[in-house]
C-alpha atoms as a printed R data frame, in Angstrom:
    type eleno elety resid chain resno      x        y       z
1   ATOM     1    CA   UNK     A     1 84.912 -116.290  90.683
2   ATOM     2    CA   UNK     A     2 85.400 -113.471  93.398
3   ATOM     3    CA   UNK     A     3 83.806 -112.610  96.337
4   ATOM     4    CA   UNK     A     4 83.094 -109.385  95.188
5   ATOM     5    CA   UNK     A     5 81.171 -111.033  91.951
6   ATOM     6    CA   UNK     A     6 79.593 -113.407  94.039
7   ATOM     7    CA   UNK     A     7 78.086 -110.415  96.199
8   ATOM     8    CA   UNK     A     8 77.074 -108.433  93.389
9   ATOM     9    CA   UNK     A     9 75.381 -111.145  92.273
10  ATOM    10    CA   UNK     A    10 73.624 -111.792  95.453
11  ATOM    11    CA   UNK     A    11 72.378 -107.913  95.696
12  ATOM    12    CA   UNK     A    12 70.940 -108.119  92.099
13  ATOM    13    CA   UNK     A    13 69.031 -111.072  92.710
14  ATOM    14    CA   UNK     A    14 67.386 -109.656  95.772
15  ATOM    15    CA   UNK     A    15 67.049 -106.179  94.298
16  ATOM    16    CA   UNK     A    16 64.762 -107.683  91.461
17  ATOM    17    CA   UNK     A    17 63.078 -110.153  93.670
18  ATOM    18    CA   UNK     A    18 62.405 -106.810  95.746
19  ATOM    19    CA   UNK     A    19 60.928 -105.004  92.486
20  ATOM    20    CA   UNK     A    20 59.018 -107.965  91.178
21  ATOM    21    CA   UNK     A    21 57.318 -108.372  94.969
22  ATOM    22    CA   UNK     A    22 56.513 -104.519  95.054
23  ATOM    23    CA   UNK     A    23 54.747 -104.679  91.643
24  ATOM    24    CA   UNK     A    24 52.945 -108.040  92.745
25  ATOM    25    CA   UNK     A    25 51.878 -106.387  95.628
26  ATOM    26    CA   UNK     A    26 50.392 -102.942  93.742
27  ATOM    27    CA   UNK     A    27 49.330 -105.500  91.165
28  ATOM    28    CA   UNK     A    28 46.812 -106.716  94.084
29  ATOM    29    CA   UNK     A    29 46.272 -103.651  95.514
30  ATOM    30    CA   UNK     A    30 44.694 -102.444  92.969
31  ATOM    31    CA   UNK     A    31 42.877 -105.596  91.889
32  ATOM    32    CA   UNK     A    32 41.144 -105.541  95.349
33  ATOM    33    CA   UNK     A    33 40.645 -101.567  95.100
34  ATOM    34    CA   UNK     A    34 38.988 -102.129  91.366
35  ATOM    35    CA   UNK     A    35 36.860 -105.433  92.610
36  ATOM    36    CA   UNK     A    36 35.438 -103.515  96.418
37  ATOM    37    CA   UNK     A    37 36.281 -100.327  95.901
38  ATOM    38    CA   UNK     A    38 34.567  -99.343  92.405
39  ATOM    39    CA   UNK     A    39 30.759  -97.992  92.241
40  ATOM    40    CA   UNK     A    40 28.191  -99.833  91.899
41  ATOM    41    CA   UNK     A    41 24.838  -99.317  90.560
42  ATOM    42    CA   UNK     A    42 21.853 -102.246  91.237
43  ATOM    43    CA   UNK     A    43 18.456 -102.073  89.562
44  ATOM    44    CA   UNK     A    44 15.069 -102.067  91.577
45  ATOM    45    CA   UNK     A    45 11.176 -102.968  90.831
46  ATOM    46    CA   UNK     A    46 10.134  -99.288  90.456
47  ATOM    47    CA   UNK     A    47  6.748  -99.481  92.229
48  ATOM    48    CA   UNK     A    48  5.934  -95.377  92.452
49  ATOM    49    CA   UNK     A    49  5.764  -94.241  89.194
50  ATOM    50    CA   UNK     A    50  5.112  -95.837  85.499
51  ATOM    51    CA   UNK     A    51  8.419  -94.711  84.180
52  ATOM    52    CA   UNK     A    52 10.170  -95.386  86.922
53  ATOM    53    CA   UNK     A    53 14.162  -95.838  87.277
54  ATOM    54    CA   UNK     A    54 14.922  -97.708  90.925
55  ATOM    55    CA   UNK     A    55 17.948  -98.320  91.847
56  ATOM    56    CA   UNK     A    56 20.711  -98.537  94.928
57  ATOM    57    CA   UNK     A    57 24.172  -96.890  93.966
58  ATOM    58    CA   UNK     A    58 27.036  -97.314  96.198
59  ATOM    59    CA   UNK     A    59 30.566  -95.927  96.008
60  ATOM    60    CA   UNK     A    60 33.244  -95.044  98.088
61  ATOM    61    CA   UNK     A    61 32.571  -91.191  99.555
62  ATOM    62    CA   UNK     A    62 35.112  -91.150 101.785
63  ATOM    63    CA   UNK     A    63 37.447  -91.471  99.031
64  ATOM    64    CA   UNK     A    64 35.342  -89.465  96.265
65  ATOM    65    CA   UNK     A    65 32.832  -87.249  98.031
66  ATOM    66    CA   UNK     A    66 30.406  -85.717  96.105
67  ATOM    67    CA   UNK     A    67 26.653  -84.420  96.718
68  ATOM    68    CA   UNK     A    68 24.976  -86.813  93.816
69  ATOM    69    CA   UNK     A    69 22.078  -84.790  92.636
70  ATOM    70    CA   UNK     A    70 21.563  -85.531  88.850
71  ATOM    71    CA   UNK     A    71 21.071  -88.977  87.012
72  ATOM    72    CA   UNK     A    72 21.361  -88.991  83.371
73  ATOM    73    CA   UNK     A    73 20.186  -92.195  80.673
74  ATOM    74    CA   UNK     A    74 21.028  -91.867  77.398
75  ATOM    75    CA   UNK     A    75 20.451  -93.936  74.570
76  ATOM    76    CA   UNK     A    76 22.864  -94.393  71.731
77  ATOM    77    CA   UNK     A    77 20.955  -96.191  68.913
78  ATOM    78    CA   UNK     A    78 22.755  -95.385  65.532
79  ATOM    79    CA   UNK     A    79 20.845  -98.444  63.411
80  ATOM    80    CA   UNK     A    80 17.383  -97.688  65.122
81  ATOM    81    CA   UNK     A    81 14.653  -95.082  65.640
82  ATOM    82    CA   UNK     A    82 15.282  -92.550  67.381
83  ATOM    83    CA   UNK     A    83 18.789  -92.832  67.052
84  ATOM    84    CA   UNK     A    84 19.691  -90.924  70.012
85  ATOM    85    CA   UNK     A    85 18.041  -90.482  73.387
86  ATOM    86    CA   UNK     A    86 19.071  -88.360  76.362
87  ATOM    87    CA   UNK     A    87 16.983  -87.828  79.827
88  ATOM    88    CA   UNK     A    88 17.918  -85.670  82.764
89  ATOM    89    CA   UNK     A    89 16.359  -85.267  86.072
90  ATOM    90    CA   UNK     A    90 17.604  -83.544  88.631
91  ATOM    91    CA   UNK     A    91 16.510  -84.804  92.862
92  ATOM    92    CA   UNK     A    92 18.218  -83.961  96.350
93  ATOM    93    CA   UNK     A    93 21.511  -84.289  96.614
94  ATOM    94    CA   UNK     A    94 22.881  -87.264  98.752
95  ATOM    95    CA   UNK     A    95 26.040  -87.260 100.088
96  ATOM    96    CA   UNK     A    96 26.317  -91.294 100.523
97  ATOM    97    CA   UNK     A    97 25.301  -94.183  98.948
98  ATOM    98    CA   UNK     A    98 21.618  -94.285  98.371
99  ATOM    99    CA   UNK     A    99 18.140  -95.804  97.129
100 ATOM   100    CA   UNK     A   100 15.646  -94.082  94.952
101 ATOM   101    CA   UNK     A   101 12.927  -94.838  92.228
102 ATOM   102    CA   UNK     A   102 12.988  -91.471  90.029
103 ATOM   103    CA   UNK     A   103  9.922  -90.599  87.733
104 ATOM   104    CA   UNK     A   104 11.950  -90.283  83.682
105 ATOM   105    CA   UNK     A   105  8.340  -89.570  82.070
106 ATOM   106    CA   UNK     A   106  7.033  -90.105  78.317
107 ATOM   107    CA   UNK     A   107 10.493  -90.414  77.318
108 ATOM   108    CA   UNK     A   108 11.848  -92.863  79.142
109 ATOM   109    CA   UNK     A   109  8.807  -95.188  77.590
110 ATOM   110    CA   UNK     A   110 10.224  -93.240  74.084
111 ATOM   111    CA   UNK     A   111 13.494  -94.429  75.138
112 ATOM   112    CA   UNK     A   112 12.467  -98.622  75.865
113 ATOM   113    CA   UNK     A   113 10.427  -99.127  73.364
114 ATOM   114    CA   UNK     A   114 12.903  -97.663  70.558
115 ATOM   115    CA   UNK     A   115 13.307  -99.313  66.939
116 ATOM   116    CA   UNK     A   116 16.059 -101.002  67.012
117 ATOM   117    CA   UNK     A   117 16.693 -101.094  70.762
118 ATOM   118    CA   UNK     A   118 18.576 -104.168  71.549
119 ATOM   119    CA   UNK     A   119 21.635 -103.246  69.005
120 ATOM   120    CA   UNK     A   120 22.160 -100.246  71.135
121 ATOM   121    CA   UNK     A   121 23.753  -98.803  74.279
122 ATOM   122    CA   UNK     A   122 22.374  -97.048  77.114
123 ATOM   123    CA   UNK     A   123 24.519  -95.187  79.701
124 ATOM   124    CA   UNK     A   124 24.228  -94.365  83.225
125 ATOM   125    CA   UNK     A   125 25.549  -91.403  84.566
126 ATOM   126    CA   UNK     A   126 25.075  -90.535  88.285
127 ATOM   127    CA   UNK     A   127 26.900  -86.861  88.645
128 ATOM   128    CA   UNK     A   128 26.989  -83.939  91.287
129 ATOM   129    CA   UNK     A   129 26.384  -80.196  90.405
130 ATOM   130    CA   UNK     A   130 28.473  -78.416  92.581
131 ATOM   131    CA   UNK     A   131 31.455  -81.131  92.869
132 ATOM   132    CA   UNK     A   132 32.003  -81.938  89.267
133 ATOM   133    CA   UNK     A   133 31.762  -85.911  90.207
134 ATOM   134    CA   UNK     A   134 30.171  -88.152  87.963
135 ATOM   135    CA   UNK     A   135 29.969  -91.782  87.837
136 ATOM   136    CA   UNK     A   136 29.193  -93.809  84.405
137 ATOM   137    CA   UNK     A   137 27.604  -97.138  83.540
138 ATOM   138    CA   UNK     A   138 27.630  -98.322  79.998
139 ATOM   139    CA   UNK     A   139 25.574 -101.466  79.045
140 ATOM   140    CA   UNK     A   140 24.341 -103.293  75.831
141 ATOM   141    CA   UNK     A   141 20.478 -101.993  75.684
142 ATOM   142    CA   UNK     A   142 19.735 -105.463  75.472
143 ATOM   143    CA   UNK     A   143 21.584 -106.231  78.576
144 ATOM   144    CA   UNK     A   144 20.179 -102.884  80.249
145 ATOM   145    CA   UNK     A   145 16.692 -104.710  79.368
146 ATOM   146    CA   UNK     A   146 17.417 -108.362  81.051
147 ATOM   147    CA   UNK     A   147 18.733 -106.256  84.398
148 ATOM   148    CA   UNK     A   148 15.388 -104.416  84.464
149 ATOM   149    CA   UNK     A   149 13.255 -107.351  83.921
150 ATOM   150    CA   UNK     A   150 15.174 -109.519  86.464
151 ATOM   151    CA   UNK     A   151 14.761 -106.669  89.312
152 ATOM   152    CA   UNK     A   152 12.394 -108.355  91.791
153 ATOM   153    CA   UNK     A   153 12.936 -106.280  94.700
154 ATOM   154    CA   UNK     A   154 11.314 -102.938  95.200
155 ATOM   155    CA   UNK     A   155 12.645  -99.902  96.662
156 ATOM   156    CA   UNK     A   156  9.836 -100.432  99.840
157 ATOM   157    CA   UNK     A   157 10.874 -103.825 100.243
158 ATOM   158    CA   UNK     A   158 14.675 -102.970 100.211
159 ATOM   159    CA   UNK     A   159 13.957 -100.416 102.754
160 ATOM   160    CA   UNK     A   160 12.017 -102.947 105.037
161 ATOM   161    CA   UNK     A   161 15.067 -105.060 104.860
162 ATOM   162    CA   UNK     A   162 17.486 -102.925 106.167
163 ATOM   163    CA   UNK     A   163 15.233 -101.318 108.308
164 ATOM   164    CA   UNK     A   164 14.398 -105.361 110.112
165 ATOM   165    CA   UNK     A   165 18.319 -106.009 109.689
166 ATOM   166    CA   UNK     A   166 19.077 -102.885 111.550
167 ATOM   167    CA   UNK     A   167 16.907 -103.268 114.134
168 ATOM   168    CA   UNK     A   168 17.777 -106.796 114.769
169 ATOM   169    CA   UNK     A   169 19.184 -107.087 118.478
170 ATOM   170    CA   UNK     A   170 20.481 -109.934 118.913
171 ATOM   171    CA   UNK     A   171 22.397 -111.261 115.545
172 ATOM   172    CA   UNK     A   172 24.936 -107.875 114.961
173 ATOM   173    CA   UNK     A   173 25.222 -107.487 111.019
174 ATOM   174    CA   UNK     A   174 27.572 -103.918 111.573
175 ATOM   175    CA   UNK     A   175 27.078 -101.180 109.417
176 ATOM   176    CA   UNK     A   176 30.978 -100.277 107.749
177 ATOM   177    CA   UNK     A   177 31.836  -96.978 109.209
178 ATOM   178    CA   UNK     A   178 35.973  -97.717 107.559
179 ATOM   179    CA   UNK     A   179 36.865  -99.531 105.132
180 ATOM   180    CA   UNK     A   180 40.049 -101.073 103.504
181 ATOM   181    CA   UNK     A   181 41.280  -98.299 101.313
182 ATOM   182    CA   UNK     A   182 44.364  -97.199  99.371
183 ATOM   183    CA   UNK     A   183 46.610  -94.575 100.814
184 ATOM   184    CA   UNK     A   184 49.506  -92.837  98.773
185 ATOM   185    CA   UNK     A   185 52.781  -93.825  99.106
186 ATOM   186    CA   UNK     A   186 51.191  -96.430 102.187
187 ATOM   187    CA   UNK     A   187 49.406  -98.720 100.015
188 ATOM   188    CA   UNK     A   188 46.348 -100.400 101.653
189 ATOM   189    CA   UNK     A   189 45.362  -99.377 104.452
190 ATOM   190    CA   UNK     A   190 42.487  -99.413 106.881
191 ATOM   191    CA   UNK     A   191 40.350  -96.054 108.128
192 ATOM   192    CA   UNK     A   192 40.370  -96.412 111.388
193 ATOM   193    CA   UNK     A   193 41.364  -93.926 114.472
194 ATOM   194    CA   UNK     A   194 43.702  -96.288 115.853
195 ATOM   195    CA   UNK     A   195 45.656  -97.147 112.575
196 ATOM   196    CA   UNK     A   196 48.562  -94.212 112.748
197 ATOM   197    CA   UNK     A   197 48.024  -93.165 109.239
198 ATOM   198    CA   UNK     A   198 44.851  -91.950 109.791
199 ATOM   199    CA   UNK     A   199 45.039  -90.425 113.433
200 ATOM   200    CA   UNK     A   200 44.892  -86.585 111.740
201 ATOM   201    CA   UNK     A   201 41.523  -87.229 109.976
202 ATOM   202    CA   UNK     A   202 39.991  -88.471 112.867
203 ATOM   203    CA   UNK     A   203 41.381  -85.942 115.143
204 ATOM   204    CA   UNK     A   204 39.643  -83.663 112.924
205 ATOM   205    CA   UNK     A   205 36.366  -85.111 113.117
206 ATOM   206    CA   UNK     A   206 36.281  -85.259 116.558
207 ATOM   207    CA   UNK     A   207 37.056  -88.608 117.169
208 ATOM   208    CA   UNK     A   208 39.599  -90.653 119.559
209 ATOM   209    CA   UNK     A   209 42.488  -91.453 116.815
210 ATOM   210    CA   UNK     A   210 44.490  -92.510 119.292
211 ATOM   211    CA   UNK     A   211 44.486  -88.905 121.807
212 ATOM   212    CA   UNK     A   212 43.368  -88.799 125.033
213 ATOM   213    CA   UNK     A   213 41.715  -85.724 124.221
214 ATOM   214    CA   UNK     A   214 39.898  -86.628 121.345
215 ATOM   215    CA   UNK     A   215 38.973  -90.063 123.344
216 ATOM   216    CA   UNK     A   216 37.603  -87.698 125.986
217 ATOM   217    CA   UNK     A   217 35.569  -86.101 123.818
218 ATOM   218    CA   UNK     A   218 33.804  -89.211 122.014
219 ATOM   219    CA   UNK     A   219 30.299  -90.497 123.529
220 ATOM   220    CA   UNK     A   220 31.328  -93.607 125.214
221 ATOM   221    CA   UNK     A   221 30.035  -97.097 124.192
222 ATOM   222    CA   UNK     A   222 29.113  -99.878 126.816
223 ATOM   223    CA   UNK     A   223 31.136 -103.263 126.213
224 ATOM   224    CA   UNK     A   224 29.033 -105.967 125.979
225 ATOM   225    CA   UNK     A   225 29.801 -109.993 125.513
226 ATOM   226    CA   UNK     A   226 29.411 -112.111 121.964
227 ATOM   227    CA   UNK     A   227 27.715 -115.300 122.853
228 ATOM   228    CA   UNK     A   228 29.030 -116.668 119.429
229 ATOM   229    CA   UNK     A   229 31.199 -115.362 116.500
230 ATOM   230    CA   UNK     A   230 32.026 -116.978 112.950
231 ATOM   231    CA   UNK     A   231 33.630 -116.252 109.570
232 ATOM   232    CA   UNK     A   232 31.185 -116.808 106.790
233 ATOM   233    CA   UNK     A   233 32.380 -117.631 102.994
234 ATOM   234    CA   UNK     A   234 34.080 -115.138 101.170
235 ATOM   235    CA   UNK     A   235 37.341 -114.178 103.342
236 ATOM   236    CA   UNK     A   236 40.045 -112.496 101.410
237 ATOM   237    CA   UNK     A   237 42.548 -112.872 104.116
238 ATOM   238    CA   UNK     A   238 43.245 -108.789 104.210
239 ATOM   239    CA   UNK     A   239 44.208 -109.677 108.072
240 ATOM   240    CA   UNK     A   240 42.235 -106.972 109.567
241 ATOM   241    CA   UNK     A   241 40.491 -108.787 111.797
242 ATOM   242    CA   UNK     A   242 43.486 -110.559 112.939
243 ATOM   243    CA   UNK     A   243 45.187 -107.037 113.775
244 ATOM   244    CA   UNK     A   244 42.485 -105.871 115.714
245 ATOM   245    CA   UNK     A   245 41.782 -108.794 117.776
246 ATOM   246    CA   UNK     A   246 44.746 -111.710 117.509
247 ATOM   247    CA   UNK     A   247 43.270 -113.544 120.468
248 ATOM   248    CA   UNK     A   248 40.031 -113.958 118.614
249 ATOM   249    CA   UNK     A   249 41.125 -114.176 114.866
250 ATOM   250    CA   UNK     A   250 43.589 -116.251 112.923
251 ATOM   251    CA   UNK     A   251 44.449 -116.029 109.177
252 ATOM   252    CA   UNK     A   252 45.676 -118.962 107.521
253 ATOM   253    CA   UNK     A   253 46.785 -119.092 103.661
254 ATOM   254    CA   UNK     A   254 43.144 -118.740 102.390
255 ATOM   255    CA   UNK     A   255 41.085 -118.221 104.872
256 ATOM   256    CA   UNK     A   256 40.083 -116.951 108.967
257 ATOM   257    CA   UNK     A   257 39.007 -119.199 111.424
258 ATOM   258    CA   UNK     A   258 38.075 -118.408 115.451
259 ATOM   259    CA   UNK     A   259 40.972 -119.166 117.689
260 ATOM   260    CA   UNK     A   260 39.437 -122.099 120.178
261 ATOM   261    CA   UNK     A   261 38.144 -120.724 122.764
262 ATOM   262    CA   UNK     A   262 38.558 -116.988 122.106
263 ATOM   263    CA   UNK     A   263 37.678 -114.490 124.886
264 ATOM   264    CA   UNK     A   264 34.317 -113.275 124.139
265 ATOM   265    CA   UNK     A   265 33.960 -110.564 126.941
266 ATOM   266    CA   UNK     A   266 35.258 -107.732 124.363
267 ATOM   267    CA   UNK     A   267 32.623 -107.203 122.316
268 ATOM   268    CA   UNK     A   268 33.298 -103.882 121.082
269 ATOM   269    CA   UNK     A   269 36.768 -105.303 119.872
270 ATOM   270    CA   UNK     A   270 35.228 -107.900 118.164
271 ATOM   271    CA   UNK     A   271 32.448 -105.230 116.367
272 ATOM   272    CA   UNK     A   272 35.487 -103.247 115.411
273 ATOM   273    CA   UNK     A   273 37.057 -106.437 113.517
274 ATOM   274    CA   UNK     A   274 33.438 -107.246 111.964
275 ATOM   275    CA   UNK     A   275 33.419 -103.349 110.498
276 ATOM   276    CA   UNK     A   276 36.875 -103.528 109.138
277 ATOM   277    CA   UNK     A   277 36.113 -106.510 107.601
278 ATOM   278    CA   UNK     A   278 36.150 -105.405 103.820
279 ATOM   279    CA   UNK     A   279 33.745 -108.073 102.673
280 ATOM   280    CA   UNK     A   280 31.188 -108.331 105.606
281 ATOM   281    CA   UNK     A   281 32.106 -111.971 106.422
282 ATOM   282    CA   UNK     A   282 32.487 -111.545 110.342
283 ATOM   283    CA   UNK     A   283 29.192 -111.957 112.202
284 ATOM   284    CA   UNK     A   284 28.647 -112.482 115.692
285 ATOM   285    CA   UNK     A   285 25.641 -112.508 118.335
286 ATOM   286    CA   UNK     A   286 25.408 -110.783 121.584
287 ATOM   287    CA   UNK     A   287 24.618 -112.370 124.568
288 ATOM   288    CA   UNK     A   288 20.854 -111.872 125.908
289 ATOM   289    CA   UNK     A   289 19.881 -111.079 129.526
């Protein structure tokens, strides 16, 4: 065999290895985009009104913005009585995830107590007037019925519970203000100013993404130090954390862990890595005068 065979050989091999790791890669790219990055919709104890929808929907604005000011249920019941159910109501629109019990009247009772309910379907459909955005949820009715039923928290109480979370000074639970996201033709990346790829948008918006001008510009934040920080179940191993602060993160194979004795004096650092986190499981605690 030649040496020129033998090489040609060698290329092919690593040319589909290459191919086959590329498509792994998207493969999980977009298995993590469909699993954290794909609306969700989660029922509430409406409290308000007697025909009340609650709810919390979430989805990704920065990617999809949209001014959400219509929610739609419809019933499709083609073995029952009525056979066919559609409500509309129309509230403010909301630019960001949001909460909200919504009052669907006489025929939203019409609509639950149909003959013939449980072989049906009910839809979802969260959508924006002026954007042309709309997101769907299709359940079994009978499944639509179990979600309602098992909805023990209120939209009050949900408030509440941000509102003490929020508020709570010394255990830091960070709000997400970037995410892990999917860039063309860069794959995954995160939104951050300092990650190259993103420098433009936050230029825009005023922000530091990575210029001394636009660092100028931004209100500055006081450091402070993390009396304790810890990686709760549920790590991914996306290695954000790890890129924004090596000396205080390590990813292994299937998990993080705290490097020992990690400098703790950066807190801001270490907020940064707890907001990038893509599945909230970086907490930490600031130290108390």
């Amino acid at each position: 065999m030649s040496t020129t065979t033998i090489a040609l050989g060698i290329s092919l091999t690593l040319v589909i290895g290459l191919v086959a790791g590329l498509g792994v890669l998207s493969l999980f790219f977009g298995v993590f985009e469909w699993v954290f990055g794909r609306p969700k919709l989660t029922f509430l104890k409406p409290s308000e009104f007697e025909a009340g929808f609650a709810f919390s929907f979430h989805w990704n604005a920065a990617k999809e913005p949209a001014k959400i000011n219509n929610l739609e249920v419809r019933l499709f019941n083609p073995n029952g009585n009525p056979s066919q159910v559609q409500i509309k109501k129309s509230f403010d629109p909301e630019s960001e995830s949001f909460s909200k019990e919504v009052d669907l009247g006489k025929r939203y009772i019409e609509l639950l107590g149909a003959q013939g309910f449980d072989s049906g379907r009910v839809e979802i459909i969260f959508s924006s007037t002026t954007d042309g955005v709309n997101f769907s949820f299709e359940y079994p009715a009978s499944k639509f019925k179990e979600l309602l039923n098992a909805a023990g928290e209120t939209l009050a109480e949900q408030v509440k519970e941000e509102d003490e979370i929020s508020w709570d000074a010394k255990t830091a639970i960070p709000a997400r203000s970037f995410i892990a996201d999917t860039v063309p033709g860069k794959g995954a990346q995160l939104a951050i100013a300092t990650n190259p790829v993103f420098e433009t948008y936050f230029k825009n918006m005023g922000g530091g993404g990575g210029s001394a001008e636009g660092a100028a510009d931004a209100p500055a934040q006081e450091n402070f130090t993390v009396e304790k920080v810890w990686i709760e179940p549920g790590c991914i191993v996306c290695n954000a954390c790890e890129d924004i602060a090596p000396k205080v993160f390590e990813v292994l194979a299937d998990t993080c862990i705290i490097r020992p004795e990690p400098p703790l004096d950066d807190g801001l650092l270490i907020e940064e890595a707890a907001e990038a986190c893509p599945v909230e499981v970086i907490k930490f605690t600031k130290v108390t005068a």
